[in-house]
C-alpha positions in Angstrom: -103.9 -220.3 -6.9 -106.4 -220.0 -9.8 -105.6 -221.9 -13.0 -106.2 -220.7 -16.0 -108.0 -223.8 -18.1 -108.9 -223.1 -21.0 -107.3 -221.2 -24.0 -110.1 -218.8 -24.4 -109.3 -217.5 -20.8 -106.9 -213.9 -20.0 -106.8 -214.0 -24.0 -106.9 -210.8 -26.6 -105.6 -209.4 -29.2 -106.9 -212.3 -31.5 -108.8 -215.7 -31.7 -108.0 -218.2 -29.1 -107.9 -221.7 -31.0 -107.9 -225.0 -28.4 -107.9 -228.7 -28.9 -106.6 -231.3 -26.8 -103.8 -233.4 -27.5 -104.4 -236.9 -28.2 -103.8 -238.7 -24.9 -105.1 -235.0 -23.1 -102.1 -234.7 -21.3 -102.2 -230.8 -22.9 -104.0 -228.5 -24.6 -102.8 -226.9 -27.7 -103.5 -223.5 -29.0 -103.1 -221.9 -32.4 -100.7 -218.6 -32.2 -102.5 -216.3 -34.1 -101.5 -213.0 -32.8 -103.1 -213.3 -29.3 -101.7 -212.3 -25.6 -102.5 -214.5 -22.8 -102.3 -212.6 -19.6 -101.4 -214.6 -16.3 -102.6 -212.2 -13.5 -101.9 -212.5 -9.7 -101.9 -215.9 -8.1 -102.7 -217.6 -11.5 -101.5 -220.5 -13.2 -101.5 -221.5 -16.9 -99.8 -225.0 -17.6 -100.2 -228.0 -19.6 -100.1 -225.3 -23.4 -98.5 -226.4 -26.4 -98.4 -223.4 -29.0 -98.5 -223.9 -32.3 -96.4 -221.3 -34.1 -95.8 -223.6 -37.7 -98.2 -221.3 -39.8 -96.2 -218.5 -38.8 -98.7 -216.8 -36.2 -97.9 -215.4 -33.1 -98.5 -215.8 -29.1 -97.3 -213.9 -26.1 -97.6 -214.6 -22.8 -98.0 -211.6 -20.4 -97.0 -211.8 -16.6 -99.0 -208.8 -14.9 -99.1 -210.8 -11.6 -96.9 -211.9 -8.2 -97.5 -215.5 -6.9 -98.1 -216.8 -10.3 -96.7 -219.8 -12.3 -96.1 -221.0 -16.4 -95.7 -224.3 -16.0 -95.5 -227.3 -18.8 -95.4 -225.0 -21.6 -93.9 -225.6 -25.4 -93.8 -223.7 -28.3 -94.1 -225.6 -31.3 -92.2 -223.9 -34.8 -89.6 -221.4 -35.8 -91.0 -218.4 -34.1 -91.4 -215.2 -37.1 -93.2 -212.7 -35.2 -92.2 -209.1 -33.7 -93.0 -209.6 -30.0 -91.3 -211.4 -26.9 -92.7 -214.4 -26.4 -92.7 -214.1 -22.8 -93.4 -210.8 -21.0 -92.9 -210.4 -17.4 -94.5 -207.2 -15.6 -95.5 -208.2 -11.9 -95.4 -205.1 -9.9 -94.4 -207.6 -7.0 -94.5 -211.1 -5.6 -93.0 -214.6 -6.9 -93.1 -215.8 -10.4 -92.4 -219.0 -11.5 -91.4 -220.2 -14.8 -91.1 -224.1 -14.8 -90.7 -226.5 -17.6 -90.9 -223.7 -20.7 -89.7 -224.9 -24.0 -88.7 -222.1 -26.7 -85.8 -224.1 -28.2 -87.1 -224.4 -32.6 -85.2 -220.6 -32.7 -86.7 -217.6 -34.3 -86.5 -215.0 -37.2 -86.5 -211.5 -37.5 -89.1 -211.6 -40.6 -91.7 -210.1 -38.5 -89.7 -207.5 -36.7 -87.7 -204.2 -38.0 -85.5 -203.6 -35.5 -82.2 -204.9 -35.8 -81.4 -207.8 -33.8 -85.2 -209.0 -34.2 -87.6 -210.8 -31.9 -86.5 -211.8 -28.4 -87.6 -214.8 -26.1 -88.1 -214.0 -22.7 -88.2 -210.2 -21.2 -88.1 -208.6 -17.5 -89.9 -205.3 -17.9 -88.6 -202.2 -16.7 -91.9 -201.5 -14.2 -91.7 -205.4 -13.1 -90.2 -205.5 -9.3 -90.4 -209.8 -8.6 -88.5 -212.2 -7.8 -88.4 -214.8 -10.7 -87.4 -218.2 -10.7 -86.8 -220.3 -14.2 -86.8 -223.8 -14.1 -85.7 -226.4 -16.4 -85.5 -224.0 -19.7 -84.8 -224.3 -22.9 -84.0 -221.1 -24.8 -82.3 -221.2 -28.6 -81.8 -219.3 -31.2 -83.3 -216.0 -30.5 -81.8 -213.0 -32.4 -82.5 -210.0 -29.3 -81.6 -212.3 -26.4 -82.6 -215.1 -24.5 -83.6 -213.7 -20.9 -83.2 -210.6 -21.3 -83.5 -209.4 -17.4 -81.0 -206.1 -17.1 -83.9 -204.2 -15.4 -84.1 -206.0 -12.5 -81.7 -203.5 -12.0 -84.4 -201.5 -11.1 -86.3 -204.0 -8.4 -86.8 -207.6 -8.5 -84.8 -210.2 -9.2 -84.4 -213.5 -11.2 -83.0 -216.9 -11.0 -82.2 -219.7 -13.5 -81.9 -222.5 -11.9 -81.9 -226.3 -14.2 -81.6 -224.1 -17.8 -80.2 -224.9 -20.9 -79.9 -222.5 -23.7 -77.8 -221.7 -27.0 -77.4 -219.4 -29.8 -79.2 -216.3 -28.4 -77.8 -213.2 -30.4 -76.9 -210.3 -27.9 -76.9 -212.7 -24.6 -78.6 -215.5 -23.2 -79.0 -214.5 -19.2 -78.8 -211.1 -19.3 -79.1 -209.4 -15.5 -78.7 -206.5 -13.8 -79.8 -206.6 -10.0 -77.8 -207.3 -7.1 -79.4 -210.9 -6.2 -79.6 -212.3 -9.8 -78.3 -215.9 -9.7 -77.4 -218.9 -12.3 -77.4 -222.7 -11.2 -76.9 -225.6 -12.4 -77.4 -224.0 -16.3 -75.6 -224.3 -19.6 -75.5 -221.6 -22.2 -73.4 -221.7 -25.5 -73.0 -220.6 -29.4 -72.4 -223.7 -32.1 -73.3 -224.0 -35.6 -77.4 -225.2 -35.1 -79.2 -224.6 -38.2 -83.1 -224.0 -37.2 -84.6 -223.6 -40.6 -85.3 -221.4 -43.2 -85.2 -217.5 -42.4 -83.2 -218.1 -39.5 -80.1 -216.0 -38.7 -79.6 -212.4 -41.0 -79.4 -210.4 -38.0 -76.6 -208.3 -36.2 -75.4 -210.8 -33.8 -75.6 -214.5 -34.7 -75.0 -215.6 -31.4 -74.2 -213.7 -28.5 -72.5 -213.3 -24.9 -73.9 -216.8 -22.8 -73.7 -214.2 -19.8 -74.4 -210.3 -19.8 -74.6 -208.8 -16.3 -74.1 -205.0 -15.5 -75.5 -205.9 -12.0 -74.1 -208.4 -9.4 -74.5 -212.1 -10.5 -74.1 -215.0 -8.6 -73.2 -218.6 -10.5 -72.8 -221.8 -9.5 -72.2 -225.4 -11.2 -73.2 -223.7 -14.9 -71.1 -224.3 -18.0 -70.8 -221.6 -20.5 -68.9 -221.8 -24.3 -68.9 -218.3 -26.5 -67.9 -220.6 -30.1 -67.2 -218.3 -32.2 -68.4 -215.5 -30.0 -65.4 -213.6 -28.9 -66.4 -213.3 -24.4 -68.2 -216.1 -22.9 -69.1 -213.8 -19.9 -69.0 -210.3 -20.1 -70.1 -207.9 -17.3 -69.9 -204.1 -17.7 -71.1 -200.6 -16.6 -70.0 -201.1 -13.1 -71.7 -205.0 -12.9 -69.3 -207.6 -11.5 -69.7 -211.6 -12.3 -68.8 -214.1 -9.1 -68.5 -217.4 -11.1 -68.1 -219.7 -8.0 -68.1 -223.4 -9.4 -68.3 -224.8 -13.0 -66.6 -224.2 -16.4 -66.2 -221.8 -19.2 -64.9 -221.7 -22.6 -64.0 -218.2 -24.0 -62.8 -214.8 -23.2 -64.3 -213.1 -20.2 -64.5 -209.4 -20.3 -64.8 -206.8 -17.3 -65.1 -207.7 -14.0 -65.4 -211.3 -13.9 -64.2 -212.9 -10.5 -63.7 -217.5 -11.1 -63.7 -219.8 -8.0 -63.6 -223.5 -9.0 -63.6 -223.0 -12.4 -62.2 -225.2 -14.9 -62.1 -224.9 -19.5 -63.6 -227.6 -20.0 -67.3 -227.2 -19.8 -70.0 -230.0 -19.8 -72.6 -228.0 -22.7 -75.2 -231.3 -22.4 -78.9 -230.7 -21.4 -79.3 -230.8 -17.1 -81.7 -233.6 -16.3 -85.5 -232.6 -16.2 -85.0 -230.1 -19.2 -87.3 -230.6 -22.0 -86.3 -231.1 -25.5 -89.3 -230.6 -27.5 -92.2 -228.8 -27.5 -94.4 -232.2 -26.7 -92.3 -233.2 -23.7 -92.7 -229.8 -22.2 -96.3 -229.3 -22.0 -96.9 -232.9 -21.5 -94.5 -232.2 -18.5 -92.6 -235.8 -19.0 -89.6 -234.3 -18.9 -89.4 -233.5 -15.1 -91.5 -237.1 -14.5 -89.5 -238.6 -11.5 -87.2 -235.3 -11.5 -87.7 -233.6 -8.1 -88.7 -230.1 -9.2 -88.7 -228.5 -5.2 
């Protein structure tokens, strides 16, 4: 697998600024506009992004057997884009250690619910797994992954994420799978421009395929459905805890109100611990 060093590599669409972080435990780039493209069998890790001028950065998936791993982005996010594209035609993607938790605005974007974090492409057909995440406060969804309805599939394994307007996980195939994740709506503030859109929070699970989940927690606030599945989709919630309506076809094992909404061991917290990776030190990521 080939990494991808430097920040000038698999860039366009603007300057790639690179320094290294103090102790060199990561590099960090300056967002100004650019897409980084991870092709097949690549790696890019160890990237903090700097997004506190207001520039923007998007990383692009075009290749199976590839991995982001020990990545933060740094700032309230004001761009138009996803920050993270996924279009493998095939193959395993992994997404470990990814911090996008300092929210977002819709400043940058016309459409109505505004900028999104994390999106499954319609052409994409792999198998995704997300490890150790931390999504918040993006206006048009957290992972929004309803086309592996089309091929592919994903898995959040380790996750924590909140106040993601439209949904947080979002799915749509037939093996998409939650574990071990926490998603919720509460009153976090994540600075100035933030919220003004639509939805100010959203559904913590949207699924209009089959879904799978297992020891996750889930709160809707003031969000009327914590889980909502629809157009057919059906949601097995096996083990865990939800607070909120559920809506549609939503079928509860060991399930119990009273959900534990605190951040799974090995997820980062900021965008230093995640590309410096200390988050997972000692946590057995296998």
């Amino acid at each position: 697998m080939r990494s991808i060093a430097g920040a000038a590599a698999a860039i366009t669409g603007g300057a790639a600024v690179g320094t290294a972080s103090a102790d060199d435990d990561y590099e960090v780039i300056e967002a100004t506009g650019q897409t980084i493209t991870i092709g097949e069998g690549e790696t890019l890790e160890n990237k903090l992004v700097d997004l506190t001028d207001g520039g923007s950065l998007t990383l692009l998936v075009e290749g199976g057997d590839s991995t982001i791993r020990n990545v933060g982005f740094d700032g309230l996010y004001r761009g138009s884009e996803f920050q993270l594209s996924i279009a493998a035609p095939s193959g395993d993607v992994l997404i470990e250690n990814l911090y996008l938790g300092d929210g977002a605005t819709k400043e940058g974007e016309g459409f109505v619910h505004g900028p999104g974090a994390v999106f499954y492409h319609n052409d994409a057909a792999c198998d995704v797994t997300f490890r150790y995440c931390n999504v918040q406060g993006y206006p048009n969804n957290g992972f929004y992954c309803s086309n592996t309805a089309s091929g592919g599939s994903v898995m959040f394994e380790n996750c924590y994420a909140k106040n993601n307007g439209v949904a947080t996980y979002r799915c749509g195939g037939a093996n998409d799978a939650i574990r071990n994740s926490v998603a919720y709506n509460d009153d976090t503030d994540y600075g100035p421009g933030y919220g003004g859109y639509t939805e100010t929070n959203g559904r913590p699970v949207w699924s209009s395929g089959l879904i799978t989940i297992e020891d996750s927690d889930f709160a809707g606030g003031d969000y009327p459905h914590a889980l909502v599945s629809h157009q057919g989709g059906t949601i097995e919630f096996d083990s865990g805890a939800v607070s909120g309506g559920m809506e549609g076809s939503v079928q509860t094992g060991d399930v119990g109100d009273d959900p534990d909404l605190s951040i799974p061991d090995g997820v980062p917290t900021t965008a230093e611990e995640a590309a410096s990776g200390a988050a997972t030190d000692g946590v057995d990521t296998n």
